[in-house]
C-alpha positions in Angstrom: -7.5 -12.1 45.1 -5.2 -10.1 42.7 -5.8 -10.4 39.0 -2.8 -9.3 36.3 -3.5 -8.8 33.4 -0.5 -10.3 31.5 2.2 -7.6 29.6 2.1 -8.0 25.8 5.3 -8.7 26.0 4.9 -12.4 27.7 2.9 -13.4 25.0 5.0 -12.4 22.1 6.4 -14.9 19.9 9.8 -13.7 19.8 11.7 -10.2 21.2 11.5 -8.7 18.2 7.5 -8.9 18.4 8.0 -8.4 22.1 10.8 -6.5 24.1 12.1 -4.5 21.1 8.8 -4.0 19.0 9.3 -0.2 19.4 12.3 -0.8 17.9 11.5 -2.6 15.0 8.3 -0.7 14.2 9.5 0.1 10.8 10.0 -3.2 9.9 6.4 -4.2 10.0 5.0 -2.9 7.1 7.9 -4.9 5.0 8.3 -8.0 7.3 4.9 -9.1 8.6 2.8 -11.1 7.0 0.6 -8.6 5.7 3.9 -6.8 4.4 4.8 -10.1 2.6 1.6 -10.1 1.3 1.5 -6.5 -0.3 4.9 -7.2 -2.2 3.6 -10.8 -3.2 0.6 -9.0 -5.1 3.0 -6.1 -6.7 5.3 -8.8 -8.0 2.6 -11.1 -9.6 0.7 -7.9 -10.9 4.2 -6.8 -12.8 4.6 -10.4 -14.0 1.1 -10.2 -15.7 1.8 -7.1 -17.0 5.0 -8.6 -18.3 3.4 -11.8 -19.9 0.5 -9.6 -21.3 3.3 -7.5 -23.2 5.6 -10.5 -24.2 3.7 -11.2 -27.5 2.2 -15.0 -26.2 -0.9 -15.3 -28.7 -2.8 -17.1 -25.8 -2.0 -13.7 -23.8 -3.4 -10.3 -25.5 -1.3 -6.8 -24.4 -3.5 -5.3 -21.5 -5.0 -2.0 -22.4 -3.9 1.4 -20.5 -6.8 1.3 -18.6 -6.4 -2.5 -17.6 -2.5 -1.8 -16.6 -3.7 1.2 -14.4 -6.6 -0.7 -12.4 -4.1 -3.3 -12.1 -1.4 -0.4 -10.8 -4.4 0.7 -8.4 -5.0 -2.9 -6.5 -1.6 -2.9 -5.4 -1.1 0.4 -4.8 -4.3 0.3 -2.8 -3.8 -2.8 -0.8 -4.0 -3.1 2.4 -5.8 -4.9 5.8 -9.2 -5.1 3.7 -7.2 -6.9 0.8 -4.6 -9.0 3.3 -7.7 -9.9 5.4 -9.7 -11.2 2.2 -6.6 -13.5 1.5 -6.4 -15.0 4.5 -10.0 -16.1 4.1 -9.7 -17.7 0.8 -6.1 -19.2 2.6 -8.0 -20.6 5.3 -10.4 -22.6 1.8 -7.8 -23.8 0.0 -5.4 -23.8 2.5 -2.8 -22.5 0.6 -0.6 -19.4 0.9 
């Protein structure tokens, strides 16, 4: 009896994932999920920074060392952070 081990390529979910992944290697960091992710934090970090520097009384303007902690998580994110939202997704399941 012969056993095959199956090419990644059968199980991909598309030919970009699949046949022409070497191809489209560069994409992944923007377009996976974990890409979508990392640009979904930057933008909602720049909107609080935004709100905290609109003048809202309910909203007080975020210190230096707030904004650049704040500048560090997305700069800093990656699988660890991605990973950690897909646990909290797979709660409230919501993404």
């Amino acid at each position: 009896m012969t056993s095959t081990v199956p090419s990644p390529t059968l199980s991909a979910l598309s030919p970009l994932d699949g046949r022409y992944a070497s191809k489209t290697d560069k994409l992944r960091p923007i377009l996976s999920e974990a890409g979508f992710m990392h640009h979904r934090v930057k933008v909602e970090i720049a909107w609080l920074q935004a709100l905290s520097q609109a003048g809202f009384p309910e909203i007080k303007p975020f210190s230096a060392e707030a904004n650049a902690h704040l500048e560090r998580m997305a700069a800093d994110f990656g699988d660890a952070q991605a990973a950690r939202i897909k646990e909290i997704e797979a709660v409230t399941n919501h993404d």
